[in-house]
N, C-alpha and C positions, 0 to 999 in steps of 0.2 A: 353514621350515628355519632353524635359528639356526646364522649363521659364526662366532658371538665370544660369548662371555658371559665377563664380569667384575663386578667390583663398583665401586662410587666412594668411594673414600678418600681425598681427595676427589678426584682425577685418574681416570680408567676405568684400571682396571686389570685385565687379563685374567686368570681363573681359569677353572679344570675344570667346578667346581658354585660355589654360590650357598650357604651356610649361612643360618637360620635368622636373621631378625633383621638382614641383612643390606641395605644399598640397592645391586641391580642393573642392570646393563645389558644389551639383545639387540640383537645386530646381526644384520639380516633382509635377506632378498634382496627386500622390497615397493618393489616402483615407487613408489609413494603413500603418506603417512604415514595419508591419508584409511583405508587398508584396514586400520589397529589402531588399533581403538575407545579410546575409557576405559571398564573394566569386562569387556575380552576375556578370556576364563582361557588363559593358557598353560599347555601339557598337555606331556608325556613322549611322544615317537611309539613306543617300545618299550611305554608304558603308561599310554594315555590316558585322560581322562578320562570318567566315563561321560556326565556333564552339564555344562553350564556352573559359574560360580558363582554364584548365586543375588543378587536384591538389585539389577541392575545391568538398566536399557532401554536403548532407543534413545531420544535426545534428540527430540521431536517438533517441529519451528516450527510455529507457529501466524498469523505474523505478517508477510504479505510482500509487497514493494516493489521497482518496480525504479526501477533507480538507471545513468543515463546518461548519459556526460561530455558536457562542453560542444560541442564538436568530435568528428566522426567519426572523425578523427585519433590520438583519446585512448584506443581505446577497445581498445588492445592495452595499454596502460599501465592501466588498470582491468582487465583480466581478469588481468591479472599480479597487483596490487595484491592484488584480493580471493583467489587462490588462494592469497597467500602468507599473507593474514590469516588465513586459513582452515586454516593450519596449527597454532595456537595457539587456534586458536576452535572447538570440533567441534563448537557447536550451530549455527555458521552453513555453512546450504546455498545452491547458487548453480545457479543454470543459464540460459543465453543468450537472450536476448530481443533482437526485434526490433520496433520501430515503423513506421510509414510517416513519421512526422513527427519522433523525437528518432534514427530511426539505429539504429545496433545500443549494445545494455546488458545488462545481466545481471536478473538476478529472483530478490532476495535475500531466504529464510526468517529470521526471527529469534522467540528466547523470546516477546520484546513488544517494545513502545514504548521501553522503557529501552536493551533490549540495540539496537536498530535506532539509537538515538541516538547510540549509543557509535561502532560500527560506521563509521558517516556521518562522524564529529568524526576516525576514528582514519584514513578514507581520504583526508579534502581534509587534515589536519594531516601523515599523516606520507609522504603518498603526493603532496601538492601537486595533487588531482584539484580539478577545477570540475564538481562535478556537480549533475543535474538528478533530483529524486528523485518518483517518481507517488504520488500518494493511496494511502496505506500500506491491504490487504485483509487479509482473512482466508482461510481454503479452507475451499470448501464441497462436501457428500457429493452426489452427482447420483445419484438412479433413475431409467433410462429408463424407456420404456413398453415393452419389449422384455427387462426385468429386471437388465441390465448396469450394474454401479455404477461410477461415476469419481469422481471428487476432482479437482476445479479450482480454482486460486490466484490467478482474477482473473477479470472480470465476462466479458471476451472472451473467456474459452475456453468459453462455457457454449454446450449446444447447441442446435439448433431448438428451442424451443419447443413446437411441436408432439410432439416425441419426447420430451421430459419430464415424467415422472410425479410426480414430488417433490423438492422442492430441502431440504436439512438445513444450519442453519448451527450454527457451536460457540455454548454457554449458558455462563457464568461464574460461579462463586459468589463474591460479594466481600463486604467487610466494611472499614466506615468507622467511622474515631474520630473523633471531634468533641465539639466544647463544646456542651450540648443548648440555648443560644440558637439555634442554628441548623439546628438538628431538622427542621422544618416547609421551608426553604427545599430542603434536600437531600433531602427524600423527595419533591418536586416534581422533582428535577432527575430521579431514578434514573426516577419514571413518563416523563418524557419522553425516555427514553433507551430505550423498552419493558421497565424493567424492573418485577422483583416485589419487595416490599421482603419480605423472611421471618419477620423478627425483629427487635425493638430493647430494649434493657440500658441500664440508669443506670448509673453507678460511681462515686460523690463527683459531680463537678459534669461528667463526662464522658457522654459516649452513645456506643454501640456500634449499627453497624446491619446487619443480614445482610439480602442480597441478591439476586439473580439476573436477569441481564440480558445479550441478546445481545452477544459480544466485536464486532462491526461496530461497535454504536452507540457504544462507547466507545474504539475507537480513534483518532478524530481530538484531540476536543480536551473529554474528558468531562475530566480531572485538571486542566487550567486550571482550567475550571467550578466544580468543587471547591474549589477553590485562592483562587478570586475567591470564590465566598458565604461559605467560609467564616473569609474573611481569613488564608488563610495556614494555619489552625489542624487542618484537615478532614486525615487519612491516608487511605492508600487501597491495599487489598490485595488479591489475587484470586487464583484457581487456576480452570483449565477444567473444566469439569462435565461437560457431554456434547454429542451434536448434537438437535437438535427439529427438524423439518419446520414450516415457517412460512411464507405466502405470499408468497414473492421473485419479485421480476423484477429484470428486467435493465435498468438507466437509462441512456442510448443519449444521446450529444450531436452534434448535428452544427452543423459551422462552415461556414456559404456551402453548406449543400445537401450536405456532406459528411462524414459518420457518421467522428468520430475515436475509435478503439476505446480508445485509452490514456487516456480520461475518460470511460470506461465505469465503473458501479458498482451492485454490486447492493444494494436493498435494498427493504424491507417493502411490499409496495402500497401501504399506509394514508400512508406517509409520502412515496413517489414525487415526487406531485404538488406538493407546499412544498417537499422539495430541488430535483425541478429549474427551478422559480423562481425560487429562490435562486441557484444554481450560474450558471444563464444571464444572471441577475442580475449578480455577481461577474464573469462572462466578458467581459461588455460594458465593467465598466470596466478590465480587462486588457489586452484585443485592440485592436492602435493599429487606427484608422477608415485606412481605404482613398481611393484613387478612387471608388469603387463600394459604393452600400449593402450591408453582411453580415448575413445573416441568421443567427441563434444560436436555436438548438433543442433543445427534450429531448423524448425519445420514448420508449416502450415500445413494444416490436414495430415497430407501424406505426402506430401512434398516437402525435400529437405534443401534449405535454402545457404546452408553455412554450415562449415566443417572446420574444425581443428582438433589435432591429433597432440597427443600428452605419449609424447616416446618413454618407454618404459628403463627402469631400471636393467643392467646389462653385466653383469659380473661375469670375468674372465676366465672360462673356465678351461681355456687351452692351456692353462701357466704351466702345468705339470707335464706337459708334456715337450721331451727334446728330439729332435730329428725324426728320425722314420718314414713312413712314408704318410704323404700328405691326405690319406684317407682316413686315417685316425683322428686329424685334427675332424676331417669334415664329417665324422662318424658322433664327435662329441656335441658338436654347434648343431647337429640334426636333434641330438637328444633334449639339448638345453631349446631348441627352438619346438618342441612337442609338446614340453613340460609348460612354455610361458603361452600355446595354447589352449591346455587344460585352465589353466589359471584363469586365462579370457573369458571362458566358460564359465566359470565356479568360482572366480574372486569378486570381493566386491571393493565398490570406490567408495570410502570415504568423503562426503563432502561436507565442509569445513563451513562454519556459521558466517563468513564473509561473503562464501558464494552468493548467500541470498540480501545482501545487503550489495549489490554491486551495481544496480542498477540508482544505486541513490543516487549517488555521482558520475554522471555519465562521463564528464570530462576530465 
């Protein structure tokens, strides 16, 4: 229902109708500016139209992350923050997420990497936020065994296992310019990315390369990569292709015996076992060392595929003692090694807002 329609000259100024060629205004009874798109056709209610206007989707994200202030405190000033960016932004979607370890935050869609960049820069710049942003995913198509399909935006929402028939993740068609000295070094990178190279073009002293390769593997940090072989010189450009069915699991980390879902991530079998090496790798020198040895794990299901130990703090508690006989020393180091594993039991780890930022940069 429109209360007002006028035009801008350049102040709003109210009229009857709208001529031709004209820039106008509608003033609407919607609660939400969320509920009129770009691309909506406004219609006559006396004489509507039969179809939309043609030419115009919905924005799809592909690219999403949550993002959670420093403080539980902040986190009414970030849903505000992002609702209101979001009034100027209508390709970004947002909805509430909670952790057990960073608190409650939001899980934000974005185009790609670029737009998520902006996004970040536009909330701690203009919003003053200190935030904490997880390992940026993709969404992925779920068929049960049962035939029921879902779409899930992050490794934790994936279901049993067992109930899963086929996991689908998005393919990419992309295409890079470069100087052809470096031809040979970039078609090694796109294989170790799982990708397909499709095509490659001379042009003067230029190379053109088409491509295809899952949007996961190049979300983190494939366009540095690029950026580093090919000094600077290497472009880089892509559009989504479709979803393929490819054998995913789910990479499960736990800290101290305890599975944190927020450094969950899915990806390839074949590739499983070298990230979570890696990652638990990285995690150990993140996570400050305790009283008490930490155990760091990666697992699939129930299979744990990567282990590193965070050795514990170790205070000398022999000092006070001189000579005698050597059952006293070993009477003390029994007491102090009972006590650190009560602690194992009943302490907890600390993990630090770096932890979940560690997979940005793989390298």
């Amino acid at each position: 229902l429109a209360l007002e329609v006028g035009a801008l000259r350049p102040d709003m100024s109210p009229r009857t109708k709208l001529q031709t060629g004209e820039i106008g205004y509608i003033v609407t009874n919607l609660k939400s500016t969320r509920e009129a798109k770009v691309g909506d056709t406004i219609t006559l209610a006396s004489q509507p139209a039969s179809s939309p206007l043609p030419g115009y989707r919905d924005v799809q994200p592909f690219v999403y992350a949550g993002f959670f202030p420093e403080s539980n405190d902040k986190y009414q000033e970030l849903k505000d923050a992002v609702e209101k960016l979001s009034l100027s932004d209508s390709a970004l979607q947002f909805s509430p997420e909670n952790s057990p370890v960073l608190g409650f935050g939001m899980r934000l869609g974005f185009l790609g990497l670029l737009h998520m960049d902006i996004v970040r820069e536009r909330l701690e710049r203009e919003y003053n936020l200190e935030l904490v942003v997880t390992n940026p995913s993709t969404d992925y198509q779920i068929t049960l065994t049962s035939g029921e399909k879902l779409d899930i935006k992050s490794a934790s929402e994936l279901p049993d296992v067992s109930l899963v028939a086929e996991i689908r993740e998005p393919w990419i068609t992309g295409e890079i310019v470069l100087p052809q000295t470096y031809v040979g070094s970039v078609i090694q990178l796109i294989a170790g990315k799982r990708g397909q190279q499709t095509n490659i073009s001379y042009v003067d002293k230029q190379a053109v390369i088409g491509f295809e390769a899952p949007l996961a593997n190049l979300l983190t940090d494939f366009y540095d990569q690029l950026k580093s072989l090919t000094s600077g010189y290497g472009s880089f450009n892509y559009e989504l292709a479709d979803y393929r069915a490819e054998d995913l699991v789910r990479l499960d980390f736990y800290v101290a015996g305890e599975r944190v879902d927020s450094l969950s991530v899915m990806v390839h079998r074949s590739e499983a076992q070298s990230l979570g090496r890696e990652i638990v790798g990285k995690l150990k020198d993140v996570i400050p060392r305790q009283n008490f040895k930490v155990s760091l794990q990666a697992a699939i299901g129930g299979k744990f595929i990567a282990r590193e130990d965070i050795s514990a703090y170790r205070k000398d508690v022999t000092t006070g003692l001189y000579g005698g006989d050597v059952s006293r020393k070993k009477k003390v180091l029994a007491k102090q090694k009972k006590g650190k594993e009560r602690l194992k039991r009943f302490g907890k780890v600390d993990i630090p807002a770096e932890a979940f930022t560690v997979m940005l940069k793989r390298d």
